[in-house]
C-alpha positions as CSV (number, residue, x, y, z in Angstrom):
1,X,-66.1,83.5,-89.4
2,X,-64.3,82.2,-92.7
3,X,-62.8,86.2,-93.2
4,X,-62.1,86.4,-89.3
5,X,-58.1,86.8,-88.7
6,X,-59.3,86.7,-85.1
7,X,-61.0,83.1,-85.3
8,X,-58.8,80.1,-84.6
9,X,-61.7,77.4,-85.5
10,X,-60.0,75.6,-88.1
11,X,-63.0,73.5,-89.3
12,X,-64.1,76.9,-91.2
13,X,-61.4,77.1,-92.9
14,X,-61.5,74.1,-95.0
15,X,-64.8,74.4,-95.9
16,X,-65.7,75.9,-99.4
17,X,-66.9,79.6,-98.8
18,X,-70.3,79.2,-101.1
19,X,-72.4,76.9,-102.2
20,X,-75.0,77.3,-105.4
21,X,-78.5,76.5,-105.9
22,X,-77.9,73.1,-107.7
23,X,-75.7,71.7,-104.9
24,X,-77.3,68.9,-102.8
25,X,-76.3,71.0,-99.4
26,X,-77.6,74.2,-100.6
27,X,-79.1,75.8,-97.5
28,X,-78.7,73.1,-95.3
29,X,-76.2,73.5,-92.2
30,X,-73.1,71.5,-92.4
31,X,-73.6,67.5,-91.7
32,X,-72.5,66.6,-87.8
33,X,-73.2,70.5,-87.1
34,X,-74.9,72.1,-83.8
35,X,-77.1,74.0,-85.9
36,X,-77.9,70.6,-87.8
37,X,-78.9,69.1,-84.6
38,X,-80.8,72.2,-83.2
39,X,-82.8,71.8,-86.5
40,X,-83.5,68.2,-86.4
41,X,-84.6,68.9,-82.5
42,X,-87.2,71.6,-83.5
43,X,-88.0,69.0,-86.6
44,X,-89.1,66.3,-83.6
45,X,-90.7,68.9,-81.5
46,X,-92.8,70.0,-83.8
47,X,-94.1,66.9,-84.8
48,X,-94.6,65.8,-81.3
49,X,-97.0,69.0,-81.5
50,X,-98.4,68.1,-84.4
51,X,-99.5,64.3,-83.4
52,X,-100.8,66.0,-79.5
53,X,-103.1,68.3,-81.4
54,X,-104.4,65.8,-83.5
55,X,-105.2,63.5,-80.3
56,X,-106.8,66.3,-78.7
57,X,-109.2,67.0,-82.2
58,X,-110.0,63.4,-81.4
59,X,-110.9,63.1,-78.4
60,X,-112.8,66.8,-78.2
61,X,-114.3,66.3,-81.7
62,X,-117.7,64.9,-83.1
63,X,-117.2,61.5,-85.5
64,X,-119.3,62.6,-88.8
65,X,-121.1,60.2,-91.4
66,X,-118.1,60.3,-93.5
67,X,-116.5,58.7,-90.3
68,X,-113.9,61.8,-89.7
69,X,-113.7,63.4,-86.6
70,X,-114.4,67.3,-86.7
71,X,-114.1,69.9,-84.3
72,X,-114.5,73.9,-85.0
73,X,-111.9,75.9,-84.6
74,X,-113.0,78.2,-81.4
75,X,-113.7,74.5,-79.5
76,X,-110.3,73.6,-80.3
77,X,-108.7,77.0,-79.6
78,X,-110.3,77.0,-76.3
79,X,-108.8,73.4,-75.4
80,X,-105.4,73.3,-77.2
81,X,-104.6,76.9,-76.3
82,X,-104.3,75.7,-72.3
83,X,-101.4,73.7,-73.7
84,X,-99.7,75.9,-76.2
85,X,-99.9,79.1,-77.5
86,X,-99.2,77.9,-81.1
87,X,-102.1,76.5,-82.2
88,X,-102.8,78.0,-85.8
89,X,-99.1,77.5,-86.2
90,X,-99.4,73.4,-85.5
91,X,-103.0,73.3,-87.4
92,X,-101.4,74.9,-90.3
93,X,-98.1,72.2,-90.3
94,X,-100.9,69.4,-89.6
95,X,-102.7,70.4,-92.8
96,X,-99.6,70.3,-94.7
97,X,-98.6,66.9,-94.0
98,X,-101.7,65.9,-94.9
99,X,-103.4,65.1,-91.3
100,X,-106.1,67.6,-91.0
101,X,-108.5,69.5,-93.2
102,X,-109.9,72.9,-92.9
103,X,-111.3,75.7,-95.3
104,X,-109.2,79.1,-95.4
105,X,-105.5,80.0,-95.3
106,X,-105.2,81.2,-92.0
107,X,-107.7,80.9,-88.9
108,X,-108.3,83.6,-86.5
109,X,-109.7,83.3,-83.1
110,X,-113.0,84.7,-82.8
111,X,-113.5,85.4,-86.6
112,X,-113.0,81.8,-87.5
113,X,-114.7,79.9,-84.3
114,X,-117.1,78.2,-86.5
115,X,-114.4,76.9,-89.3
116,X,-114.6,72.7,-89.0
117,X,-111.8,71.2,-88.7
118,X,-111.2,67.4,-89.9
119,X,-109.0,65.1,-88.6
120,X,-108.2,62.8,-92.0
């Protein structure tokens, strides 16, 4: 939009046109942006996913002697997947903030089922 003779949005034009790799802003949309907010939106969805799942591993799961709650992964596909479709998705952003434990990379339904899953 920058190089657009046809654009009449101002707020382009006084923007520098690239940014480097040691710049603080470097691949982030500008501040007080739509895209900024659509991003901070999916940021708060997603973790609203993220905290529902982790309630569900609760309350469907088994508390061990370690005192974590576990749950395989077919018995939480089979309950989770009634409410969203993106449950490997969520597991996988669970694990890496910290919130869940499980063995593999990536789970697949019906060749993973048994994987255990631990709420930490």
């Amino acid at each position: 939009q920058r190089k657009n003779p046809f654009s009449s949005d101002d707020r382009l034009a006084s923007k520098p046109a690239h940014t480097h790799q040691g710049d603080p802003t470097y691949g982030r949309p500008p501040e007080g942006s739509r895209t900024e907010q659509r991003g901070k939106d999916a940021h708060s969805h997603v973790g609203k996913e993220v905290e529902e799942l982790c309630l569900i591993i609760r309350s469907t799961g088994q508390v061990g002697e370690d005192g974590h709650v576990s749950v395989t992964f077919g018995q939480l596909f089979e309950t989770y997947v009634t409410i969203s479709n993106k449950v490997v998705g969520i597991l996988l952003r669970a694990r890496k903030h910290g919130l869940v434990h499980f063995e593999g990379e990536m789970l697949w339904q019906g060749k993973d089922d048994d994987v255990v899953i631990t709420l930490l």
